[in-house]
N, C-alpha and C positions, 0 to 999 in steps of 0.2 A: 788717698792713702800714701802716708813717706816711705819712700821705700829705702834710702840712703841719705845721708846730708856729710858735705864734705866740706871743709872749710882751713884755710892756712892766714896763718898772722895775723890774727883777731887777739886781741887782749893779753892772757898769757898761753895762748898755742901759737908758740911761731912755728912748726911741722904743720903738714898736713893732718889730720886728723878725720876720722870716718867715724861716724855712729851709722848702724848697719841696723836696719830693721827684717831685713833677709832672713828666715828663720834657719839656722844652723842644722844638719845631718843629724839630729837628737830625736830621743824618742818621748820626754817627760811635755806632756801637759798639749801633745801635737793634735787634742781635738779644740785646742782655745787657737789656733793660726789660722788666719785671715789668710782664704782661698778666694778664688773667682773659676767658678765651673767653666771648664774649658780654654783657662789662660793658666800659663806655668807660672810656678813660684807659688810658695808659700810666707807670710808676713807677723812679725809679731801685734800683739794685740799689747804690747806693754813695755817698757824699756825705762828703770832705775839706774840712777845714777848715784852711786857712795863716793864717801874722800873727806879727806879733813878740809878744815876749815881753809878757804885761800887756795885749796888745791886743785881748783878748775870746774869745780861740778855746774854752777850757775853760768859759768863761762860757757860754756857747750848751748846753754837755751836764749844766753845772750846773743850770742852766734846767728842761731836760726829765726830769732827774732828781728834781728838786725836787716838782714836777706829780708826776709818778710813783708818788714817795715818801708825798705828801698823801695821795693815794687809798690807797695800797695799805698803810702802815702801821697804819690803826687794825685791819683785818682781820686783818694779822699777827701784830700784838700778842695777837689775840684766840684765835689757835689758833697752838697749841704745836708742833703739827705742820708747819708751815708747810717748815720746814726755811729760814727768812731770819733774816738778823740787820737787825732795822730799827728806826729811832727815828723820830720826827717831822721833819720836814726845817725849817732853819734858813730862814726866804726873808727876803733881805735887799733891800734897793728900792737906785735908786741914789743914791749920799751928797753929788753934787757939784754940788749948784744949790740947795740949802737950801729945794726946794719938795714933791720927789719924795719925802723921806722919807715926807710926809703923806698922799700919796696909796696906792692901792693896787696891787699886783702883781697883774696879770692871764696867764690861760694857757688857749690857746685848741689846741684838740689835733685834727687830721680824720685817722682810721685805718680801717682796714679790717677788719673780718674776715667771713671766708664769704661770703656775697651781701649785706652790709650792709656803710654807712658811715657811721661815727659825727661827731658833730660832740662835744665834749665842752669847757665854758668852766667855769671858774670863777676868782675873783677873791678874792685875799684883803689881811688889813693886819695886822699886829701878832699875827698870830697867830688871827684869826679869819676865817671863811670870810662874805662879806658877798653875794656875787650866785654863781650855779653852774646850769648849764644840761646835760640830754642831749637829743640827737636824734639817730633813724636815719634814715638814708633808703638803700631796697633796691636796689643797683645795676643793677636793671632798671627804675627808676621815676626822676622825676624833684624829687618831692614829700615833703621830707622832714618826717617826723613827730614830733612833742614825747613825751620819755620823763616829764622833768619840769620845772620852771622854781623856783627857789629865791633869794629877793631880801628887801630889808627888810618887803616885803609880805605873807608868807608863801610856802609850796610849792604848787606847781600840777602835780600830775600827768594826764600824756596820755593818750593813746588805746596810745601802746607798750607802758604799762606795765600791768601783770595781778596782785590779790591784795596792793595796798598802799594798800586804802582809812584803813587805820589810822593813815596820817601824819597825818589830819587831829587825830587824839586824841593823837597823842604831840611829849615834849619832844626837840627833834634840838639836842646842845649844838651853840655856834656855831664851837666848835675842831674840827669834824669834819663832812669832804664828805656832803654827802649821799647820794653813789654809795657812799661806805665802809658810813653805817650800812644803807643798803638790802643790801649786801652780807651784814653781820651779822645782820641781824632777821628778813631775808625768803631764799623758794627762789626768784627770780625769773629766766627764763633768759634774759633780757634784759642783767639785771643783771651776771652770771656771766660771760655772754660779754664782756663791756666790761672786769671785773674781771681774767678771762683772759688779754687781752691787755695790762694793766700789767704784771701778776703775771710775764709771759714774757719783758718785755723787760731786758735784761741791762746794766750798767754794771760795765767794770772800767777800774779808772784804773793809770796807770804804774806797774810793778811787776806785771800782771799780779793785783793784789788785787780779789776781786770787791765791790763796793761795794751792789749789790743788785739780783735778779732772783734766781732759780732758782740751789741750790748744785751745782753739777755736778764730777766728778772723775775721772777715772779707772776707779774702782773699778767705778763705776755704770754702766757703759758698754761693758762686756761686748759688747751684743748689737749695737752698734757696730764692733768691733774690725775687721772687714773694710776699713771705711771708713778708721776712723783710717789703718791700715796702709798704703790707697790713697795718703792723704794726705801719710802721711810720706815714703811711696816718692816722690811728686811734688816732693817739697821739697829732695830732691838732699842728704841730710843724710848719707848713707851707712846709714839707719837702714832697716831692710826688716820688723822688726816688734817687738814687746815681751812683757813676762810681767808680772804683779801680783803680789807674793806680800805673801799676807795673814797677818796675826797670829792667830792664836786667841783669844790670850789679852786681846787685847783690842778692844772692842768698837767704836770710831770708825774711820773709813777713816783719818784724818788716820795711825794706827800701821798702813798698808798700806805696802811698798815700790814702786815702781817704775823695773825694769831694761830697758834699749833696747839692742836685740840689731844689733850692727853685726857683715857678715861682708867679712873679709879674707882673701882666699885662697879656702883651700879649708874654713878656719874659721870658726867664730861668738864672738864675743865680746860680753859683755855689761858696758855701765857703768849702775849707777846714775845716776836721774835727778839728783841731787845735783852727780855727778862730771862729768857733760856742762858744753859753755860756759855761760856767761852767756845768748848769746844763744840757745841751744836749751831752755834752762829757760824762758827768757823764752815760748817755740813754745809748750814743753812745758804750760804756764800755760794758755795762750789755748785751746789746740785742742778742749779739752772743750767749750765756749764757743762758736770758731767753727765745728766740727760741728752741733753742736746747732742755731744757726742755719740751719746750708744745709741738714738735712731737716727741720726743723721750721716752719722761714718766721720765724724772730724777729727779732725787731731786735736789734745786738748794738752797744753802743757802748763805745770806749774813747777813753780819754784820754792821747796821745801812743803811738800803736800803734807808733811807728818808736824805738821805747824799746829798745835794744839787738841789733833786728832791722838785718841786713844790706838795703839796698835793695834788693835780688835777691827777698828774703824777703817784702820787704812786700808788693812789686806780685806775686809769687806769692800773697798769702794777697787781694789786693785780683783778680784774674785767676778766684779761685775764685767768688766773689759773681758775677763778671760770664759765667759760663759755664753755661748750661742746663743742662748734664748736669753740675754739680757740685753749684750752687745750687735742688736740683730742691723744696725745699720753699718758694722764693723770700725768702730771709731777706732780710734791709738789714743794710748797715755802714755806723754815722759814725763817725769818728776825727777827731781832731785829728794835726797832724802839723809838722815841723820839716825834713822829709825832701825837698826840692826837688829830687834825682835822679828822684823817681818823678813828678814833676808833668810830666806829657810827653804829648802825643796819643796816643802809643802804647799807653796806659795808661787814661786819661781821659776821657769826656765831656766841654767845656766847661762845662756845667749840673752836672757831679759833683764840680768844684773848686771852694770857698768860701773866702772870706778875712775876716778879723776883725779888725779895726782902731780906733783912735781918734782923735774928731775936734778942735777944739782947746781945746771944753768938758770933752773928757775922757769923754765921752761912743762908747761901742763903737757901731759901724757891722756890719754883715753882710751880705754881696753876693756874689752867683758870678760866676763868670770870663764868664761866658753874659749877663751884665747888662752890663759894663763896654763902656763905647763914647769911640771917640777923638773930636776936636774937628768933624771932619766930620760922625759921627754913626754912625761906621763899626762895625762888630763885632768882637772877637778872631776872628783866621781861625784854621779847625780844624786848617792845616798851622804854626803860631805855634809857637816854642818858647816854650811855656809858661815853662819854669823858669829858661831865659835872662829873658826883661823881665820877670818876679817882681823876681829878684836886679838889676835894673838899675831898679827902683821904678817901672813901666809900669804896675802896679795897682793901687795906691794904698794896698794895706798893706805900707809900708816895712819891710823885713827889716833896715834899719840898714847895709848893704852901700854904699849911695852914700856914704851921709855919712862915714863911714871914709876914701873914697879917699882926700878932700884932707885929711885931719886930721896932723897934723904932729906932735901930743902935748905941743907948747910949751905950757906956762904962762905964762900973762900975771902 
């Protein structure tokens, strides 16, 4: 589970910047927060991000992908079996103050898993990993513990860590985390589990393309099929269940079909998934994806989820995160989105809408609808139409809607 991600001079955020998955002092929708019996804190189950176009929203999952990618590519690369397609991630600082180039990209990550919580930093420049830190601390304590410390001074390993007396003898090149080579050289279950939860969190960008985490499909999901079925029955698609049929003759899932059994009448008829709409393909993409999250607990992030999906659809597939008995492994959703029909109380936490903006260095901003306060000092109230004072510029990442009214199209 993310509990935090912090990141400075990544693309256009040269500030530090926080996306806070912390659930805020609020009282609306506090039975969808992601709890653990007997450890503090409460966690959202969902986190939107609005803004116009260029104004940082893709930037923020760029971000946490990028971190992601750091860690978890050298391991990839290193086993074939992985089943990822992954390369080194590009990190780029921001270009527009002539100072930032030279400084370094920092990523600062607080997650969860089991009865621990990790704190997990590191900082890099041009391609080299310069400071990098782990620490756990077990959510029944208060006192959190050093795994290891990695800076121009050398590596300092803690008390976490068990059977890696041999960094002090070996060369760790400086293009590569130190959590990655601990991952490849050492069995350390420390390590594993931190590795585990990169390794599971998923990025698929518009289109439905998975961009990197676990490759999942259809095919593989067999012992699933009850669930799907739930889900599509939920979707209101007229879809009640499906078949795979598979090729013999050859050996990749990608040559497996998939037919979706629609009944009319007192018949069943079946289309390929091909011949469905746009936006059922588009479902049909994600669902491996967003299954996998709600009983496994993953994080699932995409970029523009309201990509072809009907609004109906979205807050449908945002409704299943936020439902106990759907989300029963406690996965997380970020998305970016475009989609202001679904930004509504009825839908929302104040704390689970974000927005993404530039300020007039050009510089991307990031704030939830839960921070924002009027000139008195006042709060967004939880009965607010949200998607009304969006579109009327009430939160400061302009949708471009105002400036339109009075525009005339005259050329001076």
């Amino acid at each position: 589970m993310l509990c935090q991600f912090t990141f400075k001079n990544f693309k256009s955020y040269r500030d530090e910047t926080t996306l806070d998955f912390q659930a805020a002092p609020i009282k609306e929708f506090s039975g969808s927060l992601l709890k653990k019996e007997g450890a503090s804190g409460a966690f959202l189950p969902v986190a939107a991000i609005y803004g116009p176009n260029g104004g940082g929203k893709s930037g923020v999952l760029e971000a946490l992908q990028a971190v992601v990618r750091l860690v978890i590519a050298p391991t990839v690369l290193m086993d074939a079996e992985a089943g990822f397609s992954m390369s080194m991630p590009k990190i780029v600082p921001f270009k527009f103050d002539g100072l930032s180039k030279g400084e370094p990209t920092e990523f600062e990550l607080f997650f969860r898993v089991g009865w621990y919580e990790y704190r997990y930093r590191v900082s890099c420049k041009s391609g080299a990993v310069l400071e990098e830190s782990l620490y756990r601390r077990s959510l029944s304590g208060t006192k959190p513990a050093m795994a290891f410390e990695r800076n121009e001074g050398g590596i300092r390993v803690g008390s976490v860590l068990t059977g890696a007396r041999i960094l002090k003898e070996t060369s760790i090149s400086e293009r590569m985390p130190l959590l990655s080579f601990l991952s490849i050289n050492y069995d350390i279950p420390v390590v594993e589990e931190v590795i585990g939860w990169f390794m599971s969190t998923s990025f698929v960008r518009s289109g439905g393309m998975l961009t990197s985490g676990p490759r999942l499909d259809w095919t593989a999901m067999d012992e699933m099929k009850a669930n799907i079925e739930r889900l599509l029955g939920n979707m209101d698609l007229g879809i009640t269940s499906y078949r795979i049929e598979r090729h013999e003759r050859h050996s990749h899932a990608d040559s497996s079909k998939l037919f979706l059994q629609h009944p009319v009448g007192e018949n069943t008829y079946e289309l390929e998934s091909r011949e469905e709409s746009a936006g059922t393909q588009r479902l049909l993409e994600l669902l491996p994806h967003l299954l996998s999250s709600l009983q496994e607990g993953t994080l699932l992030v995409v970029d523009e989820l309201d990509d072809r999906l009907h609004p109906k659809m979205l807050r449908q597939i945002v409704s299943f995160y936020k439902d106990p008995e759907v989300n029963v492994g406690g996965g997380q959703l970020l998305f970016t989105s475009h989609d202001v029909c679904t930004m509504r109380n009825t839908v929302f936490r104040r704390d689970e809408i974000w927005f993404a903006a530039k300020d007039e260095t050009e510089s991307s901003m990031l704030y939830s609808l839960y921070e924002i306060r009027d000139e008195d000092g006042g709060a967004v109230k939880a009965t607010a139409a949200y998607d009304k004072q969006y579109l009327e510029g009430r939160y400061g990442a302009d949708p471009y809607f105002e400036r339109m009214k009075g525009w005339s199209g005259d050329v001076e």
